[in-house]
N, C-alpha and C positions, 0 to 999 in steps of 0.2 A: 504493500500500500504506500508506503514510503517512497518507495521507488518512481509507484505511476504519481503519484506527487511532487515529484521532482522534475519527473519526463513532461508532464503537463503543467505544469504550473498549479496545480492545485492546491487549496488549502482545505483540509480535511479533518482541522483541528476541530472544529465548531460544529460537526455532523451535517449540518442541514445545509443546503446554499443560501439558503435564503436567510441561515441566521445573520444577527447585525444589524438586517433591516428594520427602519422604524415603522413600526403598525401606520404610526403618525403623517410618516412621509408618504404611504397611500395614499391617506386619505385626501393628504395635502393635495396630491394628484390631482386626486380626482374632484377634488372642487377647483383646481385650476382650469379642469375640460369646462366643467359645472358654469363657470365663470365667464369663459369664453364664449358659452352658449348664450349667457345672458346678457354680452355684451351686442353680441350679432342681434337680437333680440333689440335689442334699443336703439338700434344703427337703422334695423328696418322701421321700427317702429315710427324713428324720428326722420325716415324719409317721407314716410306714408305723412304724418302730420306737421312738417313743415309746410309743404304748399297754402294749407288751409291756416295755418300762424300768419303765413308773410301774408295775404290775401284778407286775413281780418285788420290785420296790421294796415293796408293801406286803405283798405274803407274808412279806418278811424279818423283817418288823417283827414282837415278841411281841404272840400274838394278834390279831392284823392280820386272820385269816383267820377266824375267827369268820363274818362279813358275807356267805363266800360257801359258808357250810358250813348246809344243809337234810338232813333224809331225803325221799323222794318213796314212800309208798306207796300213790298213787290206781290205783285200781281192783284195789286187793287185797283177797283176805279175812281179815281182821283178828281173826276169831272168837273171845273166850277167850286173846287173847294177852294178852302182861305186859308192861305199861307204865309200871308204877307209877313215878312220881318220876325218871324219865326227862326231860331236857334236850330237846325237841323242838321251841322254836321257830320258828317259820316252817316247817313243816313241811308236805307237803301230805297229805291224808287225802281226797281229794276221791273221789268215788263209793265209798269202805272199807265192805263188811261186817264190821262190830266186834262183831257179837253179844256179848253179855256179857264185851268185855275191860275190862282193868282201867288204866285211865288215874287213879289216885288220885296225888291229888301230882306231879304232872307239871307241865312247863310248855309248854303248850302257846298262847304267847301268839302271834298274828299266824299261823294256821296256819290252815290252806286244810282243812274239814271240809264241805265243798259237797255237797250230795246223798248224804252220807254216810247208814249205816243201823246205830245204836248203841243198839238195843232193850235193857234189862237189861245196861247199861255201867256202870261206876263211874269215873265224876268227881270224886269227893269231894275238898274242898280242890285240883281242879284250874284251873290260872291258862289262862284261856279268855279272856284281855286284846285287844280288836282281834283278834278270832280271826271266821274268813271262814268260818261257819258256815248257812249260808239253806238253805232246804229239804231239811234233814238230819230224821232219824227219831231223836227222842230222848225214845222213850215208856220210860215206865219206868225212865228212866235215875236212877241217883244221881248228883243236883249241890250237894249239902250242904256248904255251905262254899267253891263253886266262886268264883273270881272269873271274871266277864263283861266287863266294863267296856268299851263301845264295840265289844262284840261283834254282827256281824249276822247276826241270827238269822230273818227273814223265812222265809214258807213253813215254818218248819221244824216239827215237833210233837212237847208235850210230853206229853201224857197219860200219868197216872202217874207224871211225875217227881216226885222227893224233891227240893227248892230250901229248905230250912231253913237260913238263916244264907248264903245266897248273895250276892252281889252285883251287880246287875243295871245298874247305874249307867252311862248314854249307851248300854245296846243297844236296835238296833233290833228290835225283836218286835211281831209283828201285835196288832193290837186283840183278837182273840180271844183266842191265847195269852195275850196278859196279865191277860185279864178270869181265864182261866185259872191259870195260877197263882198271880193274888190270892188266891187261895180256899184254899191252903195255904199260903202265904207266911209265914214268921215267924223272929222271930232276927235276928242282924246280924251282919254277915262278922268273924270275928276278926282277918283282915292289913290290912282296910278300916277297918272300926269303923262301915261302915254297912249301918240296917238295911235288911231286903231288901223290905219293903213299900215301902218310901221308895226305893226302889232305880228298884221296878218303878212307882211313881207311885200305890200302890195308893191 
């Protein structure tokens, strides 16, 4: 025994292999796994209810909620409603029959007017800023005064609109339309100061 204790390295004084060891250091162990499980446990935990911390956190705050406040009236008909000077950014308006409502003075910057149909509408002096406008119906429409600016207005038609004193400046409008409304074009935005032939590249 001596011998295979020498050959192996073993110590064979204490009988058992396992003696020496602490009961203690188990247990230690195994609240260390214990521990880790419950830290993964609170990692998930605290991914799950972050969102809804940071999200109450910034309703509390004044005006904070602004960001997540729209109307949605797509695919309503809008005919003859009143809108004047109403607060409606980011709004969406997408497929709206607006027949002859009244959007004057409004703000309607960054708002979803997509396929919209706004024959004999009033726009006048309405802020149309980054407004998602493309193949919308806006013949006849009054936009006297309107601001555009970076509006995309692709597909859409103006026949018969009033654009005196408009501002056309970075929208996207098709080569037609714009040959288009060169031809009445005149004036320069009063909140802009620029005019609307130079708007439209006339």
């Amino acid at each position: 025994m001596a011998q295979l204790s020498r050959r192996f390295g073993l110590d064979v004084s204490g009988g058992s292999p396992l003696a020496g060891r602490s009961p203690q250091g188990s247990v230690s162990r195994g609240l260390g796994h214990q521990g880790s499980g419950l830290r993964g446990l609170g990692a998930r935990a605290l991914v799950v209810l972050l969102p809804a911390v940071l999200l109450a956190v910034l309703f509390a705050l004044p005006g904070a909620g602004w960001a997540f406040e729209k109307v949605d009236y797509t695919l309503t008909n809008q005919s003859g409603q009143d809108f004047h000077g109403q607060a409606l950014a980011n709004s969406s308006f997408a497929g709206v029959v607006g027949r002859g409502a009244n959007f004057a003075g409004a703000d309607l910057s960054g708002a979803i007017l997509t396929q919209a149909a706004f024959p004999a509408a009033d726009f006048n002096g309405t802020d149309l800023t980054d407004a998602l406008m493309d193949r919308a119906d806006f013949s006849d429409t009054d936009l006297r005064g309107a601001i555009l600016r970076g509006a995309i207005a692709s597909g859409s038609r103006f026949g018969g609109a009033r654009i005196e004193n408009a501002d056309f400046s970075d929208a996207l409008v098709d080569r037609a339309s714009q040959r288009q409304l060169c031809r009445t074009a005149s004036g320069t935005n009063p909140v802009s100061g620029v005019g609307t032939r130079e708007s439209l590249g006339c």
